[in-house]
C-alpha positions in Angstrom: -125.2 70.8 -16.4 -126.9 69.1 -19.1 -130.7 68.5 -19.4 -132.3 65.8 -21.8 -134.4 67.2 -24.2 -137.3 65.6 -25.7 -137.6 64.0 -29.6 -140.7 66.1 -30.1 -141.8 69.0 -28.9 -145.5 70.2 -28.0 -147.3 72.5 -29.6 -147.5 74.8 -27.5 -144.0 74.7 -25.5 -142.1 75.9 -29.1 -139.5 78.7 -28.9 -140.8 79.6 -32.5 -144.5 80.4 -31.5 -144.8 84.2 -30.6 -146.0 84.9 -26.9 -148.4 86.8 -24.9 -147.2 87.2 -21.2 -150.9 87.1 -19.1 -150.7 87.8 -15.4 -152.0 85.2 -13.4 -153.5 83.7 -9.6 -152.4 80.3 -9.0 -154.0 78.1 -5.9 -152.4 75.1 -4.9 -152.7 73.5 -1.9 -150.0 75.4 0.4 -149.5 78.5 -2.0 -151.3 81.3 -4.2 -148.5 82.3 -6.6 -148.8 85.4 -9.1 -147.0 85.0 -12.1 -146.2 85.7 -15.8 -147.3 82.7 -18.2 -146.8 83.2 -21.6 -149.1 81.9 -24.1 -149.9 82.1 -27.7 -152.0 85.2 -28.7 -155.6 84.2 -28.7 -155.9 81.2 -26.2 -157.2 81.2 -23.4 -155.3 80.2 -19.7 -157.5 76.7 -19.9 -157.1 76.4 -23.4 -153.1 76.3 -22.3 -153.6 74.1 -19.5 -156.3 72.1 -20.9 -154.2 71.1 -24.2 -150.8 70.8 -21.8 -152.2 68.2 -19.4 -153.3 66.2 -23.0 -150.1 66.5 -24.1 -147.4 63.4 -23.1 -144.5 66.4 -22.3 -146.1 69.4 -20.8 -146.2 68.5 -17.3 -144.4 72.2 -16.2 -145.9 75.1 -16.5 -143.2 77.7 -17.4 -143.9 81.0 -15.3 -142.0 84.0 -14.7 -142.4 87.0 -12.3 -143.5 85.2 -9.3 -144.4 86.2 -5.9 -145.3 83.0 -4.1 -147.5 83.4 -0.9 -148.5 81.2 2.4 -152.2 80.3 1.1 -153.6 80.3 4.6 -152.6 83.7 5.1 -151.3 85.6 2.2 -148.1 86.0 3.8 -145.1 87.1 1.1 -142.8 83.6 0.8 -140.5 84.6 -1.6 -139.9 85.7 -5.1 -138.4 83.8 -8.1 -137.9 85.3 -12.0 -138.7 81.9 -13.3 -140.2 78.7 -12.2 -141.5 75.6 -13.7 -144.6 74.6 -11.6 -145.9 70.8 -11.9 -149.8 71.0 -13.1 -150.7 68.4 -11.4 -150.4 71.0 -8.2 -152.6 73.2 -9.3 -156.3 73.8 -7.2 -157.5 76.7 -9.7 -155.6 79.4 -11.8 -157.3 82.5 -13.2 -155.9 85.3 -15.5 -155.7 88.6 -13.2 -156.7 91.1 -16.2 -159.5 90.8 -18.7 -158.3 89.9 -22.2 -161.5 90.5 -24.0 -162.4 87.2 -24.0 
């Protein structure tokens, strides 16, 4: 299966850009998810987000490693290695490890 691919890609969705994989809380309205997101070295999570909703093609947040949970009760859904999570889902999101920042 073919996917279209865009004429331009964003900044900060470029397979040249080296990576820092930051372990993170995601709320959305039904789940909490813990995940992998990998971002440029010396951004910060909102920085990512922040410059990914302003941008016309990063509607997805990538995310790997994730254990998705019922948000009422923490209860273990599932687990995925990769996911691509619409933004316009999420409640809050928070990196789970200081990054001396």
């Amino acid at each position: 299966m073919q996917f279209p691919t865009s004429d331009f890609a964003h900044p900060l969705h470029t397979e040249k850009a080296e990576r820092e994989p930051v372990r993170v809380e995601i709320l959305t309205d039904r789940f909490k998810l813990l995940a992998t997101l990998h971002i440029i070295p010396g951004t910060r999570v909102t920085d990512y987000l922040t410059r990914s909703i302003e941008g016309h093609s990063a509607h997805f947040l990538p995310l790997t490693a994730i254990k998705v949970h019922n948000a009422s009760n923490d209860e273990l859904l599932y687990e995925r290695p990769f996911i691509e999570l619409n933004i316009n889902h999420i409640l809050w999101i928070h990196p789970l490890e200081d990054r001396g920042g």
